[in-house]
N, C-alpha and C positions, 0 to 999 in steps of 0.2 A: 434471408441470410442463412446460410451452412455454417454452423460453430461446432468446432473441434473443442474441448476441454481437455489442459493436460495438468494431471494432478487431479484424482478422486478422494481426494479428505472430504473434511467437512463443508468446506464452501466450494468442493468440485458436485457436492453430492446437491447443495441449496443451487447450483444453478442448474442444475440437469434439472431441476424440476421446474425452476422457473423458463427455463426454453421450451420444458412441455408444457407450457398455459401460455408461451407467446403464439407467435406468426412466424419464428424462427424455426430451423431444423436442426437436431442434434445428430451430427454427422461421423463422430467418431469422440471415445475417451480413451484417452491415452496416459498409461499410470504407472510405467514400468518400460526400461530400454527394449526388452522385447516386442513392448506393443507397439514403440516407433517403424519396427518392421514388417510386423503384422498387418499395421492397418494403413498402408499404401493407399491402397486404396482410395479407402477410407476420405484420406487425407488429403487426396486430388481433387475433392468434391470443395474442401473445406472454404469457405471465404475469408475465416479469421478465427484464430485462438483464442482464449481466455484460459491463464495460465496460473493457475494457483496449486504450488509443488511444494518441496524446501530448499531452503540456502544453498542445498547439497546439490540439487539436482537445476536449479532455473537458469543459471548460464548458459549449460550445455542444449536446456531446453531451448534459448530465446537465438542459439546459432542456429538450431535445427529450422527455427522456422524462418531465421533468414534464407538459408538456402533453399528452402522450398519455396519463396516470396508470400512466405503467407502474415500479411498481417498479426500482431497479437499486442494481448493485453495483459499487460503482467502485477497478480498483485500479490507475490509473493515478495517477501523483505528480505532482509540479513545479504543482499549482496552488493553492499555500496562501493566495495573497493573497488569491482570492476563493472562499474557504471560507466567510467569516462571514455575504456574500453570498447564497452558494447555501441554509445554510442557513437563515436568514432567510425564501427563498422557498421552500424545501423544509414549512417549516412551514407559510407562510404557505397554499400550494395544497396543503395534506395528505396531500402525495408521502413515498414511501417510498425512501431511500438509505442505504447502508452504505458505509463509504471506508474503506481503509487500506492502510498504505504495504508490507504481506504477510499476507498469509490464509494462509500455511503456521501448522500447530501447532508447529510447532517455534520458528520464529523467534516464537512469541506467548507462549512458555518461556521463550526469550534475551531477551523484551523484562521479563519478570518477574522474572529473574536480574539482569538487568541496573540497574534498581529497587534489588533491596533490595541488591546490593554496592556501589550508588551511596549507600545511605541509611548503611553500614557504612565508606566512606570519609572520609564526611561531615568527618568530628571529626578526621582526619587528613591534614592540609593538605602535608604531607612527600611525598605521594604525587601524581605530576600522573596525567594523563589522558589522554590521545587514542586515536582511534577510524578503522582502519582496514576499507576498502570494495575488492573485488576484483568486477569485474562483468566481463558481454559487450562487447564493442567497439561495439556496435550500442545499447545504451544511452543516453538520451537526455540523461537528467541526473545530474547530476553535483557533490555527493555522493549519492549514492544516497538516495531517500524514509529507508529504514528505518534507514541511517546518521544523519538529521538528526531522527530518531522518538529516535532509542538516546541522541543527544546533546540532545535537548529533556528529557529524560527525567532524564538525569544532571544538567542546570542545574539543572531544578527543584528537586531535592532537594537536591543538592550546588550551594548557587548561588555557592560561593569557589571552586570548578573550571572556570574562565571563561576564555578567550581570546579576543581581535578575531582572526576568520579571514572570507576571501571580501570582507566593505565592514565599513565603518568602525560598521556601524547593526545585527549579530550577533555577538550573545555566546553560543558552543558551547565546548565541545572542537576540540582540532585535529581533526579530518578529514582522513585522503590519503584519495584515492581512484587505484587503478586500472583500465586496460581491457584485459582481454585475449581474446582469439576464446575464443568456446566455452569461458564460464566463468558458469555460472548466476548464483551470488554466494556468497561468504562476506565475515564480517562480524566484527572481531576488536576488542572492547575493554581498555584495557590499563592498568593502573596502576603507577607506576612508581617508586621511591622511590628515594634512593642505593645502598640495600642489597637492594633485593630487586624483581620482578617478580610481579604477579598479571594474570591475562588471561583470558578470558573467547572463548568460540569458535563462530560456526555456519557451517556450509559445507552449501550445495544441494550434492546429487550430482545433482539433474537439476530440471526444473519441476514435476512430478506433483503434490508435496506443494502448492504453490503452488496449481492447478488443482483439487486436488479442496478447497483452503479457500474458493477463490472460488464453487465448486458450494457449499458448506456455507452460507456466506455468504447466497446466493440461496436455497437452503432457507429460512433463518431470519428474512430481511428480507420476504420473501413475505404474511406474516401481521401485520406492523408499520406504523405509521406513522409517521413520525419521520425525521432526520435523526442515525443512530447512526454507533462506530467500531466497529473489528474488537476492540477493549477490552470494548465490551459484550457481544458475543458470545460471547467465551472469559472463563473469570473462575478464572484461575491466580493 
């Protein structure tokens, strides 16, 4: 398989290297509007992207690759407004995308944990809720994709577990979030009652797990067409 990577941060930089110890080729990185020109090329070879940018820049990236039909995997966050959007036209040109706010298996465990002690709280109103985020300082947004994944997650099912946090027009759980150097993420949900604490825990020791979900990811989108989440991929 030929992977382009667009976006060289940090986890553009943990998957170039995890492609150089697979059976895949790294065919082009693309990290700047001028490199979309540059590497034509490049980019004819490619069988599928793996796109990890910013807010700023992944929309215009995930048209780019429709127009080229190149499959991609997108796990860049901060663009939900125009999800409904992209895919609308992801279907509409019979491109192939996969999005989610973590491709690690582990956090795709805590998002399934996280489910059914939301569905076990439910009926238990005495208990609140909130959902703390610990990230790198170099992070863009804020609360973190998978923190506002954890806490869309808990409305749904627990919809009497509700707070106004961020504007007047979001209903989650509390959210803190912190930044500190050199801290991948963890991610800690909490229920809290007068008498007693239950909490819930995942902590990255590094990106890997990340990197080789977003490889898995591009395995699996590769052969599809559609506009999926990292939900249908894994089915814990």
């Amino acid at each position: 398989m030929n992977i382009a990577i667009i976006g060289y941060g940090k986890m553009g930089k943990e998957i170039e290297k995890l492609i150089e110890k697979s059976k895949h080729t790294l065919v082009s990185i693309i990290d700047s509007e001028e490199e979309w020109e540059e590497c034509q090329d490049e980019l004819e070879k490619a069988d599928v992207a793996i796109e990890f940018s910013t807010p700023l820049s992944v929309v215009s990236n995930i048209k780019k690759c429709f127009n080229r039909n190149l499959p991609i995997v997108v796990g860049t966050t901060g663009w939900n407004d125009a999800r409904e959007e992209l895919q609308n036209l992801c279907l509409e040109k019979n491109q192939s995308l996969i999005w989610g706010a973590n491709y690690s298996v582990g956090v795709n465990m805590f998002f399934a944990v996280n489910k059914k002690l939301a569905e076990m709280m439910a009926n238990y109103p005495e208990f609140e809720v909130d959902i703390e985020e610990i990230h790198h300082t170099a992070k863009l947004d804020s609360p973190s994709g998978t923190a506002l994944f954890l806490a869309h997650d808990i409305v749904e099912i627990a919809s009497s577990k509700q707070h106004k946090i961020e504007s007047p027009t979001m209903s989650t759980p509390v959210i803190s979030s912190r930044r500190i150097s050199n801290t991948p993420g963890t991610h800690i949900v909490s229920y809290q009652s007068n008498n007693e604490i239950i909490e819930i825990k995942h902590v990255a020791l590094n990106r890997k797990n990340f990197a080789k979900g977003a490889l898995n990811a591009a395995e699996w989108i590769i052969t599809k067409k559609g506009f999926y989440s990292v939900k249908d991929m894994y089915s814990f």
